[in-house]
Every structure is written in structure tokens, then in C-alpha cells.
C-alpha positions as CSV (number, residue, x, y, z in Angstrom):
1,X,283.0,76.3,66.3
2,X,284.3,77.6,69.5
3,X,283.7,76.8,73.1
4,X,280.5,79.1,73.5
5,X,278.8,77.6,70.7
6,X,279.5,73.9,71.8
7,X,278.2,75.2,75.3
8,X,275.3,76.2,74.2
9,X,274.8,73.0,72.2
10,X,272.6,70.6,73.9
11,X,273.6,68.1,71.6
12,X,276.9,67.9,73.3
13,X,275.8,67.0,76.6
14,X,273.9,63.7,76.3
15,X,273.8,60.5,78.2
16,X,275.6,57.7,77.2
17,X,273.8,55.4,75.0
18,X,275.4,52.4,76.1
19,X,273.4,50.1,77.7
20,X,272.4,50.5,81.6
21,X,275.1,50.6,83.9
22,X,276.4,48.0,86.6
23,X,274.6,50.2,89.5
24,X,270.8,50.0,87.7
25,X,270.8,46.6,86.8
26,X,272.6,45.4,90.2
27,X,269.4,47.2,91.4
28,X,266.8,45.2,89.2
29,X,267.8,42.3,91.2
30,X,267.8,43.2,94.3
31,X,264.6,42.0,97.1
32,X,262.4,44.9,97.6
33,X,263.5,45.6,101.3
34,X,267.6,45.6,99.9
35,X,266.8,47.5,97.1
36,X,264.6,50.2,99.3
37,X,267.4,50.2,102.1
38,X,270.4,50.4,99.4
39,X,268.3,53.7,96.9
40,X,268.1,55.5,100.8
41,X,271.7,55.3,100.9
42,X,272.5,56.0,97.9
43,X,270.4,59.6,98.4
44,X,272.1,60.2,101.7
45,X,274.8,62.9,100.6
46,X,277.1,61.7,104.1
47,X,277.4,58.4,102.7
48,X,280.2,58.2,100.0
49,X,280.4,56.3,97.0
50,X,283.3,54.8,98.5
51,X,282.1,53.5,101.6
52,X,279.4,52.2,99.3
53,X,281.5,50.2,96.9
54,X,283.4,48.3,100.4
55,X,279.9,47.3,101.8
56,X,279.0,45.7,98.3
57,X,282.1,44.3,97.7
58,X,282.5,43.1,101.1
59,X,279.0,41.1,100.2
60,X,280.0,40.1,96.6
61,X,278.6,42.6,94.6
62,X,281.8,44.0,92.5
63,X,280.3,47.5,92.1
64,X,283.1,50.5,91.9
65,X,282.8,53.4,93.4
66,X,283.2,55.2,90.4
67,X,280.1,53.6,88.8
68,X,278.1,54.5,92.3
69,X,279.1,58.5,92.3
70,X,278.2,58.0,88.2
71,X,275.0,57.1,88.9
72,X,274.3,59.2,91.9
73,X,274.3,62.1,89.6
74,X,272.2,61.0,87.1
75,X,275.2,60.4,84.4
76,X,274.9,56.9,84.4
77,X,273.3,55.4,80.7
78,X,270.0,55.4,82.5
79,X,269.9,59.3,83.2
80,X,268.3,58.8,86.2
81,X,269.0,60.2,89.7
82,X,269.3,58.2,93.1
């Protein structure tokens, strides 16, 4: 198989199956008005991931920025956007 036949294989571009990432379940945890504040900026596209990952950290929460930008674009195991 060549490149445009694994392009055109859905198969190939599939979440993870791994369980839910850091980001999600950081988020199941969270009191409603955190969690509602912290999903807005997480949409805002002039926030980065970055800046982020220092606010949590800064309060304890050991979330990279890496797992943030993951999840902002819906690659995290969850598959879900936001």
C-alpha cells in the first residue's frame, strides 16, 4: 500500500483507545462554576494552551500544555472538542 491508499483509509486515523486523558477527567472534578469558566477558555482561540497549563499548575493541577492543545482539537482519547 502506498500513501494514497492509507490516506484514504479511515481506519488509519482513529482516536486513541487509551483511556480518557488528564484534561477530561481533571474536568469531571471540577465545581460547576470552575468547570464552566475553565471549557470557556479553553474555546477562546487567544488563550494558548500554554498560558493554560501555568494557571493550573500555578493552582496545583499538573496539566501540560501539550495534553490541553491535545484536547482542544478533539485528539484527546475522548474525541471530543472544547
Amino acid at each position: 500500500m502506498g500513501l494514497l491508499d492509507d490516506l484514504n483509509n479511515p481506519a488509519n486515523f482513529l482516536h486513541s483507545s487509551r483511556g480518557k486523558c488528564t484534561f477530561c477527567t481533571f474536568l469531571e472534578v471540577l465545581p460547576k462554576e470552575e468547570k464552566d469558566l475553565i471549557t470557556e477558555r479553553v474555546a477562546d482561540k487567544t488563550i494558548t494552551s500554554s498560558s493554560l497549563s501555568r494557571v493550573l499548575k500555578a493552582n496545583g493541577h499538573n496539566i501540560n500544555e501539550s495534553v490541553i492543545s491535545r484536547h482542544r482539537r478533539g485528539d484527546c482519547a475522548s474525541g471530543v472538542k472544547g
